[in-house]
DOMI-680970 format. One record per residue (C-alpha): residue number from 1; x, y, z; residue in three letters. Coordinates in steps of 0.1 Angstrom, whole numbers. Layout:
residues N
SITE   k    px    py    pz   r
SITE NUM     X     Y     Z ALA
...
//
This chain:
residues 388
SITE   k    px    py    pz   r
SITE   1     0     0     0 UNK
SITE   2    13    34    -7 UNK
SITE   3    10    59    18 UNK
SITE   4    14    98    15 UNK
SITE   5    28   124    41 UNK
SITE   6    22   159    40 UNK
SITE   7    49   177    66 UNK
SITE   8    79   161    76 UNK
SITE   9    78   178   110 UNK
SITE  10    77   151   148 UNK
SITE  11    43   148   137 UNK
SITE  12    50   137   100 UNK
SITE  13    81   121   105 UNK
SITE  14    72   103   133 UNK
SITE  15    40    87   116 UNK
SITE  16    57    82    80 UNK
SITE  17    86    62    98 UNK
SITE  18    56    39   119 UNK
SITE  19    41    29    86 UNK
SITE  20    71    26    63 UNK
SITE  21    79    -7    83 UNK
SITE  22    48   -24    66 UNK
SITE  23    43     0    35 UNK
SITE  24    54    21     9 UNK
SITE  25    55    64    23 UNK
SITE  26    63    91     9 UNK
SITE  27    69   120    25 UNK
SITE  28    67   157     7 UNK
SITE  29    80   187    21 UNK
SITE  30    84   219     7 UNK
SITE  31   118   226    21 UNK
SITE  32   145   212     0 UNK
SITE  33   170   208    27 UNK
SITE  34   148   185    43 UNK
SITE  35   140   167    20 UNK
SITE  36   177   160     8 UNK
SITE  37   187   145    43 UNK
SITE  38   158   126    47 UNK
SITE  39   168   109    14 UNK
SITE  40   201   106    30 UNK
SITE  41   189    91    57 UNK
SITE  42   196   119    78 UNK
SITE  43   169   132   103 UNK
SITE  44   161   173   102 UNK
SITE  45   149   174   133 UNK
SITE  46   163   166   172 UNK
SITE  47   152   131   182 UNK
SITE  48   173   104   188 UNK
SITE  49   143    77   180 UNK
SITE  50   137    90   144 UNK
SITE  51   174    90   139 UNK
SITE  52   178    58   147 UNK
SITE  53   151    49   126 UNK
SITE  54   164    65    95 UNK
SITE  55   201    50    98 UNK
SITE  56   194    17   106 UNK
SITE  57   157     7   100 UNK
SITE  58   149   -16    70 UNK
SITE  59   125    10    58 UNK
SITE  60   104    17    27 UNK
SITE  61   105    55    28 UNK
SITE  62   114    80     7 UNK
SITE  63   109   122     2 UNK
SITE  64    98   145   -25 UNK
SITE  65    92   182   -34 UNK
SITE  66    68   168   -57 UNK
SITE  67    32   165   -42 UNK
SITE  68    25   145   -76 UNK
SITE  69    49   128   -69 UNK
SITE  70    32   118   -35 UNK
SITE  71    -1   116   -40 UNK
SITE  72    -6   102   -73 UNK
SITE  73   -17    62   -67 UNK
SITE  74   -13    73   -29 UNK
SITE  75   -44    53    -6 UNK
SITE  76   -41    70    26 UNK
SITE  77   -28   106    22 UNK
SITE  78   -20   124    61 UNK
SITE  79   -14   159    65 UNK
SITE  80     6   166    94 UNK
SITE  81    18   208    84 UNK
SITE  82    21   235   107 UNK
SITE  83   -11   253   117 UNK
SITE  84    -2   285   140 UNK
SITE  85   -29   305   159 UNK
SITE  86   -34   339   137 UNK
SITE  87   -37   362   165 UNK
SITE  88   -58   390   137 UNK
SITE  89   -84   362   133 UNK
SITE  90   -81   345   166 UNK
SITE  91   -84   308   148 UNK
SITE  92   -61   285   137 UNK
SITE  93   -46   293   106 UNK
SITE  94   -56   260    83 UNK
SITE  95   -43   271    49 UNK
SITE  96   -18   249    48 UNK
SITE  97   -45   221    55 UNK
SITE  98   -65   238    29 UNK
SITE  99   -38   236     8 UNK
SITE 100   -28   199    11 UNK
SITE 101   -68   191     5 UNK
SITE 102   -66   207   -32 UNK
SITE 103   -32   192   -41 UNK
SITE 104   -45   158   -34 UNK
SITE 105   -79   162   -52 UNK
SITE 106   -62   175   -82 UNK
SITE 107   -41   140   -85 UNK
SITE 108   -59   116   -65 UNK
SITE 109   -96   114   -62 UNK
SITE 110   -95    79   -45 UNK
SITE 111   -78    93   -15 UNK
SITE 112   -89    84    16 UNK
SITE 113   -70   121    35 UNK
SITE 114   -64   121    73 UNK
SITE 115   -58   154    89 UNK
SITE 116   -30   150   118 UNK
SITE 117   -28   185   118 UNK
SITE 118   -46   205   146 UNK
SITE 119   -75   221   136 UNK
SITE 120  -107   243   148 UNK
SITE 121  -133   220   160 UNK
SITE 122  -158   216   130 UNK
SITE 123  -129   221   105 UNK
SITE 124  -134   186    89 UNK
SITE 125  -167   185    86 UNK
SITE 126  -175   218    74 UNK
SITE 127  -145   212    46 UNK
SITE 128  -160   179    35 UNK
SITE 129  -194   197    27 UNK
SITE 130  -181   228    13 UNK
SITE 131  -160   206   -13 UNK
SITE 132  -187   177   -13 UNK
SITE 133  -163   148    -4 UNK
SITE 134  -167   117    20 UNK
SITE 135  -129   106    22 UNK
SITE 136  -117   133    47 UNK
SITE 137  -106   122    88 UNK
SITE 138   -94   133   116 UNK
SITE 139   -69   120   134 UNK
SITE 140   -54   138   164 UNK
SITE 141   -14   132   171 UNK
SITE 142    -5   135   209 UNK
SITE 143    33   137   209 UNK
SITE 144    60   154   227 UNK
SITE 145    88   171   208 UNK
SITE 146   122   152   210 UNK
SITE 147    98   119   219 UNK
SITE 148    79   114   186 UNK
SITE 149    90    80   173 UNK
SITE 150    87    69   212 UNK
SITE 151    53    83   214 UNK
SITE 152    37    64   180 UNK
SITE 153    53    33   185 UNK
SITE 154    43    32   222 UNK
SITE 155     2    53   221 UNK
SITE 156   -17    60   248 UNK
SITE 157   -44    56   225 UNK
SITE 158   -55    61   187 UNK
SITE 159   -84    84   179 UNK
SITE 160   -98    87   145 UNK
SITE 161  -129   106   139 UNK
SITE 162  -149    88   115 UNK
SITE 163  -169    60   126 UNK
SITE 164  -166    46    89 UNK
SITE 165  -147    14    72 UNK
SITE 166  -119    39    63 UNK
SITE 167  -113    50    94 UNK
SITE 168  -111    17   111 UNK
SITE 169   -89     9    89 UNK
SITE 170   -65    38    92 UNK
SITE 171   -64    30   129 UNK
SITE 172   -55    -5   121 UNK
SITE 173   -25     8   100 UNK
SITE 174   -20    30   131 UNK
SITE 175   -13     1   157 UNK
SITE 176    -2   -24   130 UNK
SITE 177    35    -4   130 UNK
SITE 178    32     4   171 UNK
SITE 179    52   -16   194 UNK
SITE 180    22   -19   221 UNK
SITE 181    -2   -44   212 UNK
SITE 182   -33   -35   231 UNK
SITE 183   -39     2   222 UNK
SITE 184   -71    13   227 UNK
SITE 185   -87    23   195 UNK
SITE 186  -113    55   194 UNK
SITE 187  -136    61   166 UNK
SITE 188  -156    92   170 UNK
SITE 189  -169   115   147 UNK
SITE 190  -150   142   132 UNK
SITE 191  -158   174   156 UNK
SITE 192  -155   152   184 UNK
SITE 193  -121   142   175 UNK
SITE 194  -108   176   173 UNK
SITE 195  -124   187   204 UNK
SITE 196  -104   157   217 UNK
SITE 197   -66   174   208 UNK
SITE 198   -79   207   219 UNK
SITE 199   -95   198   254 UNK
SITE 200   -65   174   258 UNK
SITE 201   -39   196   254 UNK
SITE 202   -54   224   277 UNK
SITE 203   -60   205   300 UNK
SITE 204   -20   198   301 UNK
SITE 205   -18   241   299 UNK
SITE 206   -38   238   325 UNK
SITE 207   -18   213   348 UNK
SITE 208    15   235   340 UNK
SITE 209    -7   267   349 UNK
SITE 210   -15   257   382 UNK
SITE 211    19   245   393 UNK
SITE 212    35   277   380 UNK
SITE 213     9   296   399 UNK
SITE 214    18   276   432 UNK
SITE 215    53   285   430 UNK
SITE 216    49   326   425 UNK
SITE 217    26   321   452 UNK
SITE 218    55   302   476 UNK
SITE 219    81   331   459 UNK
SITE 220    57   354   472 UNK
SITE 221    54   342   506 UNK
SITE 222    88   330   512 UNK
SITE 223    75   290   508 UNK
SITE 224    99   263   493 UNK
SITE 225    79   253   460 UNK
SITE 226    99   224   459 UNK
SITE 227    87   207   491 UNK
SITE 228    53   219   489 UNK
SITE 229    48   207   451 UNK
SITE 230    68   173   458 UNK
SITE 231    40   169   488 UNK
SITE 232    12   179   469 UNK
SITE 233    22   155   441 UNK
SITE 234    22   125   467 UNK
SITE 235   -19   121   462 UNK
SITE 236   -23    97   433 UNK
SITE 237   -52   120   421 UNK
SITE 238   -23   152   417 UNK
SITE 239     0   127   404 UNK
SITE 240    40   131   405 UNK
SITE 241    44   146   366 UNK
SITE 242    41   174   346 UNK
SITE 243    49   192   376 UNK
SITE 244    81   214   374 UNK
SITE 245    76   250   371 UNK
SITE 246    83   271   345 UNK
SITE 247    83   304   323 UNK
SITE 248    50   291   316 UNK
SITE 249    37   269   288 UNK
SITE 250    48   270   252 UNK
SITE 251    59   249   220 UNK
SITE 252    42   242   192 UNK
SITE 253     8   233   203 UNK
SITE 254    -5   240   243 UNK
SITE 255    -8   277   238 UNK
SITE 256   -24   276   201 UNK
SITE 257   -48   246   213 UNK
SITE 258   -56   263   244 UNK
SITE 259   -67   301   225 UNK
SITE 260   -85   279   202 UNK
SITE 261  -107   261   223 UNK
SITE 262  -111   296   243 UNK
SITE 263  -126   311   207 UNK
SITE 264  -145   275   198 UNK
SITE 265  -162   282   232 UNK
SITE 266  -178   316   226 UNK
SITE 267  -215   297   227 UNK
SITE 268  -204   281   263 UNK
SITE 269  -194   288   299 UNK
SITE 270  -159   292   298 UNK
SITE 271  -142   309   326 UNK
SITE 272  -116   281   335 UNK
SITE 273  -107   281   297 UNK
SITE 274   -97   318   299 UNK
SITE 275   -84   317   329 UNK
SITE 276   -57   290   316 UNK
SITE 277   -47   314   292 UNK
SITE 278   -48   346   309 UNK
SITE 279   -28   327   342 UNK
SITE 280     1   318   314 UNK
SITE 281     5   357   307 UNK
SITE 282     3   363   342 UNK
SITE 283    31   343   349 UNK
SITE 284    54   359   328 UNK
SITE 285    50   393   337 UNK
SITE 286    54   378   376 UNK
SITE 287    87   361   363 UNK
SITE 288    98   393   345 UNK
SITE 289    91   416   378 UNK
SITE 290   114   388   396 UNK
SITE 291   140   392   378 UNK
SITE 292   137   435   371 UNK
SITE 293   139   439   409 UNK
SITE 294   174   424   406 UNK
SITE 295   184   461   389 UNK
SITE 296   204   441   359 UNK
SITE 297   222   465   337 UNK
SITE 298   226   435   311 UNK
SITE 299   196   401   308 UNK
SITE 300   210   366   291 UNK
SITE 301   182   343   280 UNK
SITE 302   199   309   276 UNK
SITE 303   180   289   254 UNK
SITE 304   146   299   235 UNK
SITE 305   143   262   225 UNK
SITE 306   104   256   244 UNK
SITE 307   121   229   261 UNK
SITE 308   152   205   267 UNK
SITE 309   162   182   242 UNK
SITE 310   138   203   212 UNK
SITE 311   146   218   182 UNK
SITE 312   117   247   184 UNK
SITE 313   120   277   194 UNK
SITE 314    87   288   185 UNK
SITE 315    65   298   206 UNK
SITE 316    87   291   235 UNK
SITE 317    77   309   269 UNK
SITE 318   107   324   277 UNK
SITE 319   104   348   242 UNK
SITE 320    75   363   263 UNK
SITE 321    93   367   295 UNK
SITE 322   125   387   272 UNK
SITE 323   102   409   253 UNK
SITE 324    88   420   286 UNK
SITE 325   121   428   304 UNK
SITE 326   136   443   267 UNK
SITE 327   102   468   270 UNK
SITE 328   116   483   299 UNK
SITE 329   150   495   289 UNK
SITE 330   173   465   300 UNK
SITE 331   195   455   273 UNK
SITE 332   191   418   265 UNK
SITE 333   210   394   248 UNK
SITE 334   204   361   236 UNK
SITE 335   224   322   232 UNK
SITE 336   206   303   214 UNK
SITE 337   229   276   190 UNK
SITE 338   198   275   168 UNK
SITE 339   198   309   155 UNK
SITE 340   216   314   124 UNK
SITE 341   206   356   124 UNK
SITE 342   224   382   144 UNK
SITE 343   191   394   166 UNK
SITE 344   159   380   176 UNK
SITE 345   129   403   191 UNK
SITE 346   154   433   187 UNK
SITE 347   177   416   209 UNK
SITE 348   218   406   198 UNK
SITE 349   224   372   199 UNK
SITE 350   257   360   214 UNK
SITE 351   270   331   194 UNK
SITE 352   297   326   220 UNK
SITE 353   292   310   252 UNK
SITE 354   320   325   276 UNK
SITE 355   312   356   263 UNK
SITE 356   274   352   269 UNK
SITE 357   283   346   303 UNK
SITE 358   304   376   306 UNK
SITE 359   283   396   295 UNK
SITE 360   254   388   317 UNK
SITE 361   246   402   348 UNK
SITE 362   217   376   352 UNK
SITE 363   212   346   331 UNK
SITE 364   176   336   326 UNK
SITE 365   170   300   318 UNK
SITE 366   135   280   316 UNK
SITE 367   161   249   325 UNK
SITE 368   187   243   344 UNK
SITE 369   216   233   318 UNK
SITE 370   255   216   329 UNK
SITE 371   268   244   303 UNK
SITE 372   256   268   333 UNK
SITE 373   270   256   365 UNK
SITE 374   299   277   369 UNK
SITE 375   281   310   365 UNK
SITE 376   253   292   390 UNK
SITE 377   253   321   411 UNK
SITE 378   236   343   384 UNK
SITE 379   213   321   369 UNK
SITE 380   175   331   374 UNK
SITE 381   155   295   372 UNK
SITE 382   120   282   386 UNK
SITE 383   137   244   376 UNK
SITE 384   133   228   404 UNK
SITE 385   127   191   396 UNK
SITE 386   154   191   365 UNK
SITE 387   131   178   335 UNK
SITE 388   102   191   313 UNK
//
């Protein structure tokens, strides 16, 4: 069977590599780069699974900058490209979705097209009648950057909305490449599979929300966050994870998911929703006053990457925490090994470490790093549990 991947991001990559062990993928991109070291067996993006995968897997996989190439003779065709949250329209931006759904209709009429990308609740539906075509799912992806090929082979769960023949069968190709045997499959229907991603994922904004709003509130007081979290997280219900604070959530997908299901709620009670969002700003201007009461002449950010072991650096919570110190005259500088340009937000980026360092009068890090411990003394970090 030949399979079709739209987006050879953790979501793509991830899913392409899963079914390549039983069938034929082919994975378009429209960045040529990418595409070269995939075809090289090289993996563009920061996870050790996929690497692995791509060196030594017996694999039938390949990548184009040809969506003919792709999609023509394709069965199953998944779209897994980047959907950012268009603050103008306060939606989800789907045009690349949009996009994907045209290209593959122009070639491949047969298709049976699975969205993996996250979109407003409704999206699928509404797009099936406005272009009058039964072959379009959804299927929500639930991974964690840096853990994608981890996360597919090894599902919590499978969800794909469409209670139809097609969709059972996508799951089946799903949990036929996954190294857990007894996933538990969920068919729903299209909307209720999208509310699925969005409601999951703010709830997780919401988890990292509250613990962040624990520990201002033990900074405030003159508490140890540490002991009280760690005690807190002793009930099973609380759970010990997803507990350390931070800058506040970021990454690809909490803060998008959680504004979207804030503007898909309009017709509903939704203070807790807005809350969730409004407590992540919140907690970067409290993290911003912290460290402005230290009177720095000069603020290192180490790292924008959203978190350890990633690749991304957008929508990372610390950007929000810089732009508010940079808005009130204190010069800024930035390390990040990622950035190939000279400035970011207005602010110069320091290529090299020892000079960052120097430089600094306070260096500001989401997570605690090794490359840090000898200039402890003027790091500014809410890490207290050393992980995500």
């Amino acid at each position: 069977m030949k399979i079709a991947v739209a987006g050879c991001g953790y979501v793509g990559l991830a899913n392409a590599l899963l079914l390549a062990q039983h069938h034929e993928v082919v994975a378009v991109d429209t960045v040529a780069q990418k595409v070269a070291l995939l075809n090289d067996r090289q993996c563009p993006i920061p996870d050790a699974g996929l690497s692995d995968w791509l060196e030594n897997r017996a694999l039938n996989f390949r990548a184009t900058l040809d969506c003919g190439d792709a999609f023509a003779g394709a069965q199953y065709v998944i779209i897994a490209t980047p959907t950012d949250f268009d603050a103008a329209t306060q939606r989800i931006d789907t045009r690349s979705v949009d996009a994907v759904i045209r290209n593959v209709l122009a070639v491949n009429l047969q298709a049976v097209i699975v969205i993996k990308s996250t979109v407003p609740v409704g999206y699928t539906a509404a797009t099936s009648r406005a272009l009058g075509i039964g072959n379009l799912l959804c299927s929500p992806e639930f991974l964690r950057e840096g853990r994608a090929l981890d996360d597919v082979l090894h599902p919590p769960k499978i969800v794909v909305g469409g209670q139809t023949q097609q969709a059972r069968e996508f799951a089946t190709l799903l949990a036929e490449g996954a190294t857990r045997k007894d996933v538990p499959i969920v068919l729903t229907g299209s909307s209720e599979a999208e509310a699925i991603k969005l409601f999951g994922n703010t709830y997780l904004a919401m988890r990292i929300a509250f613990f962040n709003e624990l520990d201002s509130f033990a900074v405030t007081h003159g508490l140890d966050a540490r002991q009280v979290i760690s005690a807190v997280c002793k009930d099973p219900r609380v759970g010990d994870h997803y507990n350390n604070p931070s800058f506040g959530y970021g990454g690809h997908c909490l803060p998008k998911d959680a504004m979207q299901l804030l503007a898909d709620s309009e017709a509903t009670p939704h203070t807790l929703i807005r809350s969730i969002v409004e407590s992540n700003a919140a907690r970067k201007d409290f993290v911003a006053e912290q460290i402005l009461r230290r009177e720095p002449k000069v603020v290192g950010i180490y790292r924008l990457a959203a978190k350890s072991g990633s690749d991304s650096v957008r929508g990372a919570s610390i950007q929000g925490v810089m732009k508010r110190i940079s808005t009130r005259g204190v010069e800024v500088i930035v390390h990040e090994p990622l950035l190939a340009e000279a400035s970011v937000q207005g602010c110069r980026v320091v290529s090299d470490l020892a000079a960052f360092k120097a430089r600094a009068d306070i260096i500001v890090a989401n997570r605690m790093d090794p490359q840090l411990q000898d200039v402890a003394a003027k790091v500014y970090t809410r890490d207290l549990f050393g992980n995500n």
